[in-house]
C-alpha positions as CSV (number, residue, x, y, z in Angstrom):
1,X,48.1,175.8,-41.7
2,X,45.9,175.1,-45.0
3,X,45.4,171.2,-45.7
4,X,47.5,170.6,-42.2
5,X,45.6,170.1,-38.8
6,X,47.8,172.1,-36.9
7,X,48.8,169.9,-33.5
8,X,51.6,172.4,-31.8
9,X,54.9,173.7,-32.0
10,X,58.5,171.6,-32.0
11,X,62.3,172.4,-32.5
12,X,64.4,173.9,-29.7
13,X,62.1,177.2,-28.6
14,X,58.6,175.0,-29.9
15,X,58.2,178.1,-32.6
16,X,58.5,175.3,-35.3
17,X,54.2,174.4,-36.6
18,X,53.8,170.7,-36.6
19,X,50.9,169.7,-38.1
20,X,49.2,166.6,-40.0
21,X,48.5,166.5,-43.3
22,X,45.4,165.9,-44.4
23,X,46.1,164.6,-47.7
24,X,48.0,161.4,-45.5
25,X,45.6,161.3,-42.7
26,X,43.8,158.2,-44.0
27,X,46.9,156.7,-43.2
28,X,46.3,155.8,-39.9
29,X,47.4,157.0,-36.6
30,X,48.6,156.1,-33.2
31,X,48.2,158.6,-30.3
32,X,49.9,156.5,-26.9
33,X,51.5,157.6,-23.6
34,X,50.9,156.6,-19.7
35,X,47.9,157.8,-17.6
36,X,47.8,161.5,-17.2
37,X,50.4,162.1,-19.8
38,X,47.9,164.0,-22.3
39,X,46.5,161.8,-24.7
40,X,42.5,162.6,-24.4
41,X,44.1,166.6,-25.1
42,X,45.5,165.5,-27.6
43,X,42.0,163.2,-29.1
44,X,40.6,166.6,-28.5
45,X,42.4,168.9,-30.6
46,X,42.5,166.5,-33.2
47,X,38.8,166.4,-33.4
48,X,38.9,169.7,-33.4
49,X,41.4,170.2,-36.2
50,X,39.8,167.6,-38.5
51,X,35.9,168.6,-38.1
52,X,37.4,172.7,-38.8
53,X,38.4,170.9,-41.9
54,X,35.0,169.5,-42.7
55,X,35.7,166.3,-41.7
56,X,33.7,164.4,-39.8
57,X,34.7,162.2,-36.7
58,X,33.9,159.1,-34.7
59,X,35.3,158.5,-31.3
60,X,34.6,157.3,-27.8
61,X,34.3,159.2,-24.6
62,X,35.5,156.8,-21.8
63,X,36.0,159.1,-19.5
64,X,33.2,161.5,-20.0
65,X,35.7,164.4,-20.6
66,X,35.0,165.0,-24.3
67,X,31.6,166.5,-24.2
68,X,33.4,169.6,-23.6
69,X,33.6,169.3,-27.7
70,X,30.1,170.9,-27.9
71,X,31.0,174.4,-25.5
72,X,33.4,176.9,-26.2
73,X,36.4,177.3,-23.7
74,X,36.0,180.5,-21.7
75,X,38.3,182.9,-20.2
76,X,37.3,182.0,-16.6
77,X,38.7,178.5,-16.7
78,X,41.5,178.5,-14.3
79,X,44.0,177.4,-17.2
80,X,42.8,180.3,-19.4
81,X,46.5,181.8,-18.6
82,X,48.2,178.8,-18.9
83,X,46.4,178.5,-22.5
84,X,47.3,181.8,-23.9
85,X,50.7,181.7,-22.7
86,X,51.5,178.2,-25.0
87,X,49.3,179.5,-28.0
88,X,52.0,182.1,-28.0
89,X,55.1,180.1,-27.7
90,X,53.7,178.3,-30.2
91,X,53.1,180.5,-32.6
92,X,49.1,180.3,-32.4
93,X,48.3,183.9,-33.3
94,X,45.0,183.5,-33.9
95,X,43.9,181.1,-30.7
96,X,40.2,181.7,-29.8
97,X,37.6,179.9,-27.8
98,X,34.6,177.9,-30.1
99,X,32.8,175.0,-29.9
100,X,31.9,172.3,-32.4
101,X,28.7,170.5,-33.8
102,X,28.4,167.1,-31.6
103,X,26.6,164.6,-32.1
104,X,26.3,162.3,-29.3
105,X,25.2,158.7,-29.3
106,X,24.6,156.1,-26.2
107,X,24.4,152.2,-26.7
108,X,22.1,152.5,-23.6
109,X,20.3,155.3,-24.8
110,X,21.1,157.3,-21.6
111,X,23.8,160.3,-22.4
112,X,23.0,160.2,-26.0
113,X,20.8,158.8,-29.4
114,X,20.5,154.9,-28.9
115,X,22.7,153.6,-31.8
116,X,22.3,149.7,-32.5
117,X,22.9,147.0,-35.3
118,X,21.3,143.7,-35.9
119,X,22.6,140.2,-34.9
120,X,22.7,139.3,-38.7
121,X,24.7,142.9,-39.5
122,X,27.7,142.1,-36.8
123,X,27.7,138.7,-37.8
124,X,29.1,135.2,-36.6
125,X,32.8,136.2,-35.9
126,X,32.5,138.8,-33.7
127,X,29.3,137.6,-31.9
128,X,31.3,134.5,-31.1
129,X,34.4,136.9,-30.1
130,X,31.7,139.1,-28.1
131,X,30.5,136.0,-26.6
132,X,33.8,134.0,-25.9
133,X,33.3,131.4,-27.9
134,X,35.4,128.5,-28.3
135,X,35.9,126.7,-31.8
136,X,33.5,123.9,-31.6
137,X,30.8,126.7,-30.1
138,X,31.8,129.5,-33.1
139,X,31.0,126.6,-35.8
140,X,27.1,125.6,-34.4
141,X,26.5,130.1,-34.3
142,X,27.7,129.8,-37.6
143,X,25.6,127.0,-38.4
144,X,22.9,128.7,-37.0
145,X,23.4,132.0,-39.4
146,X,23.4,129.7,-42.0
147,X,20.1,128.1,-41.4
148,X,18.8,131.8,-41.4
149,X,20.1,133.3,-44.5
150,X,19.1,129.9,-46.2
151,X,15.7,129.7,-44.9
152,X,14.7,133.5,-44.3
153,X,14.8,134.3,-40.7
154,X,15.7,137.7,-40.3
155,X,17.9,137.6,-37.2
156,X,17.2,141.3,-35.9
157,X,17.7,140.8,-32.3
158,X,19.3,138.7,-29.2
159,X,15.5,136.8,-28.9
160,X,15.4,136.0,-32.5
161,X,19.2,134.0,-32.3
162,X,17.7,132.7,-28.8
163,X,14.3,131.1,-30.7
164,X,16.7,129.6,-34.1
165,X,18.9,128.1,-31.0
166,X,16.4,126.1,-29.8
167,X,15.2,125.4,-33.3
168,X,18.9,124.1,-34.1
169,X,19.1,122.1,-31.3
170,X,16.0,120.1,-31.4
171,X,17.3,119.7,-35.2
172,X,20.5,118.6,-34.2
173,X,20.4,115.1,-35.8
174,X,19.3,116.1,-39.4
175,X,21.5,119.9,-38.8
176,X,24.8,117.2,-37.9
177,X,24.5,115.7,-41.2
178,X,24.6,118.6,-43.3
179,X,26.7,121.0,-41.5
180,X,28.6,118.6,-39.1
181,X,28.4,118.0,-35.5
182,X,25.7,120.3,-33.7
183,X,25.7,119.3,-29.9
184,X,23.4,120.2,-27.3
185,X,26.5,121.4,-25.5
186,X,27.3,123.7,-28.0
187,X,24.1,125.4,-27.9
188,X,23.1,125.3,-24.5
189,X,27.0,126.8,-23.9
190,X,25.8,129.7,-26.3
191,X,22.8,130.3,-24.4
192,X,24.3,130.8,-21.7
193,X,26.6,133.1,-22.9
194,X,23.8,135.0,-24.1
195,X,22.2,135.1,-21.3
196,X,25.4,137.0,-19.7
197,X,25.6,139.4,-22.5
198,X,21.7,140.4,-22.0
199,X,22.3,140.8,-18.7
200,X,25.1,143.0,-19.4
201,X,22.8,145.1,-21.4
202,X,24.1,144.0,-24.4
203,X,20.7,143.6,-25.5
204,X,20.1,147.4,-26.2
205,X,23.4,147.1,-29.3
206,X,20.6,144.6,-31.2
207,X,17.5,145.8,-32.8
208,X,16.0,148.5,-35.1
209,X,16.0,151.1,-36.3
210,X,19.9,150.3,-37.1
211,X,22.4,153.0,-37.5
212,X,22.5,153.9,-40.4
213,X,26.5,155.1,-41.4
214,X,25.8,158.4,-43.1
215,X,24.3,159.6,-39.8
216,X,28.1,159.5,-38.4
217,X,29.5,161.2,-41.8
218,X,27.3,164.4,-41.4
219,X,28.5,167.7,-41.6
220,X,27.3,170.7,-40.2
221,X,25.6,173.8,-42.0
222,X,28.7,175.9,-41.9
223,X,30.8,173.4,-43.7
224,X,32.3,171.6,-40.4
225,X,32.2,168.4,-40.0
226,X,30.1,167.1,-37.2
227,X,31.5,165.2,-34.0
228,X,29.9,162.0,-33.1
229,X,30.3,160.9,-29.7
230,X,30.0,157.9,-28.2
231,X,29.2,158.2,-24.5
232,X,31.4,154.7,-23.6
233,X,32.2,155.4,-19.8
234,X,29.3,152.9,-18.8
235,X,29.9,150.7,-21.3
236,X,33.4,150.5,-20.2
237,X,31.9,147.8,-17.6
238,X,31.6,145.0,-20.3
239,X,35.2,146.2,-22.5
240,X,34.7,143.2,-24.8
241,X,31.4,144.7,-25.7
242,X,32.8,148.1,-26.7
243,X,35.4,146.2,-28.1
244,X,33.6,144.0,-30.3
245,X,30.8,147.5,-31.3
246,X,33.7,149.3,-32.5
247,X,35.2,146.7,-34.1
248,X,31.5,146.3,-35.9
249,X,31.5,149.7,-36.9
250,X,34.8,150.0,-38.2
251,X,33.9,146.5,-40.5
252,X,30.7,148.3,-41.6
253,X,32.3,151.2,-42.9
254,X,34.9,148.9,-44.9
255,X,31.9,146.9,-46.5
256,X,29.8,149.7,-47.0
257,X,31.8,152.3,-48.1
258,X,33.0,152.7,-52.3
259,X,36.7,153.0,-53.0
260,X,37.8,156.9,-53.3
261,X,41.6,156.5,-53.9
262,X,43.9,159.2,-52.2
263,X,40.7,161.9,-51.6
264,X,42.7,165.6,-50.4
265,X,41.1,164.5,-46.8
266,X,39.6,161.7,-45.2
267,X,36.1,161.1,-45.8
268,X,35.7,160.0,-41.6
269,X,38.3,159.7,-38.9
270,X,37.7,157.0,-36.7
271,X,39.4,157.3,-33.2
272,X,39.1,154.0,-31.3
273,X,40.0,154.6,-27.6
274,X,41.7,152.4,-24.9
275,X,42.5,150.1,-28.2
276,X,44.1,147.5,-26.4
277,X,40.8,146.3,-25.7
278,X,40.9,145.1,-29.5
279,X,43.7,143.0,-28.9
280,X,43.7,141.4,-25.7
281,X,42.6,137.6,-25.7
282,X,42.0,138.3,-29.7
283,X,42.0,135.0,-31.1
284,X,44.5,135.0,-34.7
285,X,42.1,135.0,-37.0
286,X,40.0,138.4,-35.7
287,X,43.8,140.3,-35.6
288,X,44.5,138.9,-39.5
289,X,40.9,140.5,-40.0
290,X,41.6,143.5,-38.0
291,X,45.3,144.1,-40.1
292,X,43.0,143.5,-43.3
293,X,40.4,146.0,-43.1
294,X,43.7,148.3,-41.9
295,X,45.5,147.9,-44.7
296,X,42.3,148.5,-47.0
297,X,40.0,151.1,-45.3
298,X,42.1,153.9,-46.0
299,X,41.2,153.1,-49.6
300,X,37.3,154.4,-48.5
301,X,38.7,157.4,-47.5
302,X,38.7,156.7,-43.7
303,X,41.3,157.4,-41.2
304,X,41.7,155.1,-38.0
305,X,43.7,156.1,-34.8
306,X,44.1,154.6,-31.9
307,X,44.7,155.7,-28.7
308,X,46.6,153.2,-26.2
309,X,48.9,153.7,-23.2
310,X,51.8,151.8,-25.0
311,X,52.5,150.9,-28.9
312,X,53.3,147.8,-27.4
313,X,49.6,147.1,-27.3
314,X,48.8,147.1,-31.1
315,X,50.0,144.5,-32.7
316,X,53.5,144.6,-35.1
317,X,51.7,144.4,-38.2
318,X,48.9,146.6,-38.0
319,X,51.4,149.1,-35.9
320,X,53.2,149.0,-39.1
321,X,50.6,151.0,-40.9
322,X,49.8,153.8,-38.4
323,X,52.2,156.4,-40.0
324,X,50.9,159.4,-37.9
325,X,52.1,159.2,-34.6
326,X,51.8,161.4,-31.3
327,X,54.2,159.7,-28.5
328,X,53.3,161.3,-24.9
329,X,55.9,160.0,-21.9
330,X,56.1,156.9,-21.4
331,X,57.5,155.3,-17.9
332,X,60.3,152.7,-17.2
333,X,60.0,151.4,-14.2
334,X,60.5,147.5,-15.3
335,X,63.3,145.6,-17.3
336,X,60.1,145.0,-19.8
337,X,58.9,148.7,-19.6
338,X,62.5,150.2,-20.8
339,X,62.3,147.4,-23.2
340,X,59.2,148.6,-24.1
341,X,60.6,151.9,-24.6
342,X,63.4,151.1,-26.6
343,X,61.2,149.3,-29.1
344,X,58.7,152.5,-29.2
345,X,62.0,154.6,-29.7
346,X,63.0,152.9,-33.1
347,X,60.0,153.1,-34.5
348,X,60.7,156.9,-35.3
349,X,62.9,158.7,-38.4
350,X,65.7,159.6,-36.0
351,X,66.5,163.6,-34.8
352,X,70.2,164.2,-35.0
353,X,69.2,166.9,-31.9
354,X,68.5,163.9,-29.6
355,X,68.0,160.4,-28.0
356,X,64.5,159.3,-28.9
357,X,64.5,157.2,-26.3
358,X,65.4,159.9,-23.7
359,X,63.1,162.5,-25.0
360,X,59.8,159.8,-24.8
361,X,60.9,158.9,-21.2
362,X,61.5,163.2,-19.9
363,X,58.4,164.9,-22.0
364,X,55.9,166.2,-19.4
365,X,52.1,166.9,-19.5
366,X,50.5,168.1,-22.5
367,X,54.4,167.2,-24.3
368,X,54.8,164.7,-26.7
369,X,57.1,163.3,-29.6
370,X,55.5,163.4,-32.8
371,X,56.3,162.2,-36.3
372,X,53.7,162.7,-39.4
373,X,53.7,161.9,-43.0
374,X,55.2,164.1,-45.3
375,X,55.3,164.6,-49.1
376,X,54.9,161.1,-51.0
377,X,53.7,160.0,-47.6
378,X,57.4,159.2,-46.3
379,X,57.2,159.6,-42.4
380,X,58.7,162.7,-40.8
381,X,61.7,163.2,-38.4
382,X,60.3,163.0,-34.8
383,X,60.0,166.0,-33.4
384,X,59.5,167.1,-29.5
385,X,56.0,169.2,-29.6
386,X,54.6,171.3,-27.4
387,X,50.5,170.5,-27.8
388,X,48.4,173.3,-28.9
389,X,45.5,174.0,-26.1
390,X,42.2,173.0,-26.9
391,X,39.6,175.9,-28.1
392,X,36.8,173.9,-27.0
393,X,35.5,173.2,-22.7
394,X,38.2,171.1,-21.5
395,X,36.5,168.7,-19.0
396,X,32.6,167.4,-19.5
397,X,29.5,169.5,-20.1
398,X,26.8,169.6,-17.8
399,X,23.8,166.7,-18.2
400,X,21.0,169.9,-18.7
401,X,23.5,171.2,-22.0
402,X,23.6,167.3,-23.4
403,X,20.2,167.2,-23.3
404,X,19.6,170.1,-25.0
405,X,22.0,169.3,-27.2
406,X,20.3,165.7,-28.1
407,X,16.9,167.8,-28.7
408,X,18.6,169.6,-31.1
409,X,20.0,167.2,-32.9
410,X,19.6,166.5,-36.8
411,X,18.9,163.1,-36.0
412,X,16.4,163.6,-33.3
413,X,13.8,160.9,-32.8
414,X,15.0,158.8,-35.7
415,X,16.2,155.8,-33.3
416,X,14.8,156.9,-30.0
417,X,11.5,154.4,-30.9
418,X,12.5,150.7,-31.1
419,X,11.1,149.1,-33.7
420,X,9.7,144.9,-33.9
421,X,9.6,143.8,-36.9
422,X,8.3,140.2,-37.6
423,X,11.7,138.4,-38.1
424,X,13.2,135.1,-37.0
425,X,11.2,134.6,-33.7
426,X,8.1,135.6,-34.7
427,X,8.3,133.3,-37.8
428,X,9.3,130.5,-36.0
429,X,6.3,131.1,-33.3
430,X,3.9,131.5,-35.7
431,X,5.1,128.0,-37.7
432,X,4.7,126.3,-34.5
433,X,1.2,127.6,-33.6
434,X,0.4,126.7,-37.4
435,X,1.9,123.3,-37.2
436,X,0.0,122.2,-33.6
437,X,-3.0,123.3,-35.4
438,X,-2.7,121.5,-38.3
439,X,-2.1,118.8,-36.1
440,X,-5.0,119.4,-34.1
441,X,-7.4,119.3,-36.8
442,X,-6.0,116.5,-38.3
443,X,-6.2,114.0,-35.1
444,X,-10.0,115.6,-35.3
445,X,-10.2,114.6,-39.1
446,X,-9.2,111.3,-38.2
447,X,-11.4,110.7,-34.6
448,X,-14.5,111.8,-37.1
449,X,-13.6,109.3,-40.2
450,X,-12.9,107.1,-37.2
451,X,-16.4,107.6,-35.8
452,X,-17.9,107.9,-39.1
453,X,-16.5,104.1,-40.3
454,X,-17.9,102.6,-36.9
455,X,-21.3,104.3,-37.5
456,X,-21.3,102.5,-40.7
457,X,-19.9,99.3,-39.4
458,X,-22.8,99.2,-36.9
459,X,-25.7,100.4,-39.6
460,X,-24.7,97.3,-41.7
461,X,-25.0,94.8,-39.6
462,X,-27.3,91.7,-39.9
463,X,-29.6,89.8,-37.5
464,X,-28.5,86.5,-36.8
465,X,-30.7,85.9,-33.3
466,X,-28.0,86.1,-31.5
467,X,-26.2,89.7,-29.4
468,X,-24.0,90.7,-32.5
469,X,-20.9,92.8,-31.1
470,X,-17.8,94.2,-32.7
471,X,-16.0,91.1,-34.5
472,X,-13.2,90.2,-32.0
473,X,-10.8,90.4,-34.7
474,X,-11.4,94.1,-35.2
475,X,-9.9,96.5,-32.6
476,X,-10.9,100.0,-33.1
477,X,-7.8,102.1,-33.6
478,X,-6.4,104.2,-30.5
479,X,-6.7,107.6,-30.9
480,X,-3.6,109.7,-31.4
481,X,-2.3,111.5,-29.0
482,X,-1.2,115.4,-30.0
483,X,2.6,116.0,-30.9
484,X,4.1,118.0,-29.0
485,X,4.9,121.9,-29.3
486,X,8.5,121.1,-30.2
487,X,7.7,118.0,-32.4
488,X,5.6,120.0,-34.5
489,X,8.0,123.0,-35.0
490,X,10.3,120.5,-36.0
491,X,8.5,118.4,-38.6
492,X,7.2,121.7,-40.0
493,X,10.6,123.8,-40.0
494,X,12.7,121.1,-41.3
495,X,10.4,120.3,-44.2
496,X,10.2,123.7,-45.2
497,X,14.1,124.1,-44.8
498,X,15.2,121.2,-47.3
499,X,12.6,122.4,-49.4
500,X,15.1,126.4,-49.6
501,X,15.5,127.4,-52.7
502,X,16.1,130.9,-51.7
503,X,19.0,133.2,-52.4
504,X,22.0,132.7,-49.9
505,X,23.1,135.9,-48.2
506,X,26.4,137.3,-48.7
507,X,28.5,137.8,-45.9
508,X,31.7,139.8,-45.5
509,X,34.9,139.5,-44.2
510,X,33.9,139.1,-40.6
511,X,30.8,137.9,-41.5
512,X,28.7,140.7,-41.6
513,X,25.6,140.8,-44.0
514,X,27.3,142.7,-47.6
515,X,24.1,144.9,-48.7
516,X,24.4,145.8,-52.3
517,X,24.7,149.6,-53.3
């Protein structure tokens, strides 16, 4: 189907092509049905569809299935039958095995290329949503960022934001009266939940070198557009992490991208998995963001789906906006799950051929309901579609192809080698060190005038025939004791931060660092 993606076949026999248009694909999607309904099938042949196109595509691979992207199906696969026989009652003449450039990335740097940001690129609202912050604790972090866009300390990784911590809370006095209230509470509580997230391995998403977005916009030699990966079934163990990455991602590519208008295809698809991840515990504010960058994005040429088990897990506004939709069976066990139903059911342009409702509830496996834009992006009439089968390995490959694959990458051994840059700790280290050293030699400066004034004292004396000693009236001044590592940092910091005259950073909507093209 030129400028379609072709997704299967629907009316009464399936021999009618339903596919998406490309033109409309930057207008969002929603891909949602229970467990073991179809939906990571469907991810698949998406991908497929889109990167045939020369798009290129971001998603997740939480279950570790969608390696299979980079191998060709073959005809040995015990659904190779199975296959052919629905290419052919869907009018796929043409079906043939391939596989697809991949690219495939790992925020633990295990099944893929490490991919990272800096604390200072995701920014105070979603560290403190990362981090479970409550209100009081979100305004000392963004205190905190404050004091080091103001006063230049790069904040590249978790120990650099663990150092200006401890800065900000021996400062909290002078910090209160400028910012408002800094507690040691507050700080010691974001410490702690620091400490959690390192030991969650969260500290492997901070440092350099950072991704850099073109790197996930690539496409291959031929003209395809290349798969990135994200290998996300470990980090499904901390969800608010993966959560919170994506959501960093997805808020980079709205800051950093230039407006295209209505381009004939999307520019990137972004497929964020297991989505209601996003929204669970989301505080207001984060899902007003969220609907924002939505509503926008599309306008820099990138398409975002998400895959859930229920629409009922995205919220109503932002739902709103998804105008691609692929509804696989959902079940009704509950009062609230035929509820559920009903309200996914009237979401669609109705089918004078049948009940919604019913056909959502009956579809089997690799089945779904589907409605997509149409000309002058007015949704479609839902339609029951038989899935196309995937061209590419259904199921994961083997860890010996990754690797290879990895080797072979375009990117290889661009972010493999961590990079420690002098940045907010360092600069705060080395201002101590300089600060008890200028300490130190002035307590010596002042024990050797000291000395020096007694010497004198003593060399001018007069013989009166009597033992002359020090006048009683003179006591010789106690030396000073040293300040203390933290007094010094202090006194040296602070003076040198009310003394900023330096350029404020600008920060986007969530807070993220807005570099200038």
């Amino acid at each position: 189907m030129d400028g379609h993606v072709f997704i299967g076949g629907g009316g009464e026999d399936y021999a009618v092509q339903q596919g998406l248009l490309l033109k409309y694909a930057n207008r969002h999607g929603l891909i949602a049905g229970a467990t073991g309904t179809g939906k990571t099938v469907t991810l698949q042949i998406l991908a497929e569809g889109f990167a045939a196109q020369g798009v290129p595509v971001f998603l997740s691979d939480v279950k570790g299935d969608l390696s299979g992207l980079a191998a060709a199906g073959s005809e040995g696969f015990k659904l190779h039958e199975a296959f052919a026989k629905r290419a052919a009652t869907i009018g796929l003449a043409d079906y043939s095995y391939d596989a697809f450039p991949v690219t495939f990335w790992d925020l633990y740097g295990d099944q893929g290329h490490p991919i990272r940001t800096t604390v200072a690129e995701m920014g105070p609202l979603l560290l403190a949503r990362l981090l479970e912050l409550t209100n009081a604790q979100e305004g000392v972090l963004n205190i905190a960022f404050r004091v080091s866009d103001e006063d230049g300390l790069p904040l590249l990784d978790l120990k650099d934001l663990q150092a200006l911590l401890v800065w900000v809370g021996q400062n909290a006095k002078d910090l209160s009266l400028r910012y408002g209230n800094v507690s040691a509470s507050s700080v010691g509580a974001i410490q702690r939940a620091l400490l959690v997230l390192e030991n969650q391995g969260g500290h492997n998403l901070f440092g350099e070198p950072a991704l850099e977005l073109s790197d996930i916009m690539r496409t291959d030699t031929d003209g395809r557009g290349r798969i990135s990966i994200l290998a996300a079934d470990k980090l499904m163990g901390a969800p608010r992490l993966y959560a919170t990455f994506l959501l960093w991602l997805l808020s980079e590519l709205f800051e950093e991208l230039p407006e295209v208008g209505d381009p004939d295809k999307p520019k990137l698809v972004f497929f964020f998995d297991e989505a209601h991840l996003l929204f669970d515990d989301a505080p207001k504010a984060l899902v007003d963001k969220v609907e924002q960058v939505a509503r926008l994005i599309r306008s820099k040429g990138v398409g975002v789906y998400f895959c859930t088990q229920n629409p009922a897990d995205v919220p109503e506004d932002i739902l709103g906006q998804l105008g691609n939709r692929v509804q696989h069976a959902l079940r009704a066990f509950t009062a609230k799950d035929r509820k559920e139903l009903r309200q996914a059911a009237e979401t669609y342009r109705d089918n004078p051929r049948f009940e919604t409702e019913d056909v959502i509830r009956e579809v089997g496996v690799g089945e779904a309901v589907t409605s997509m834009l149409e000309r002058k992006g007015a949704p479609g009439v839902v339609e029951r579609t038989l899935i196309r089968p995937p061209s590419s390995q259904l199921g994961p490959i083997t860890s010996t192809e990754r690797q290879a694959l990895i080797n072979a990458s375009p990117i290889a051994g661009k972010y493999e080698t961590l990079k420690d840059r002098e940045s907010a700790y360092e600069l705060l280290s080395k201002r101590a060190t300089d600060a008890a050293r200028e300490a130190e030699q002035a307590e010596q400066a002042e024990e050797e005038a000291e000395s020096a004034a007694e010497r004198e004292y003593r060399a001018g004396r007069r013989y009166s025939g009597t033992r002359v000693g020090r006048s009683s009236s003179r006591t010789p001044r106690k030396i000073r004791k040293s300040e203390s590592f933290g007094e010094a940092v202090t006194n040296v910091v602070l003076k040198e931060l009310k003394g900023t005259t330096g350029r404020r950073i600008v920060r986007g909507i969530f807070g993220t660092l807005f570099k200038g093209r």
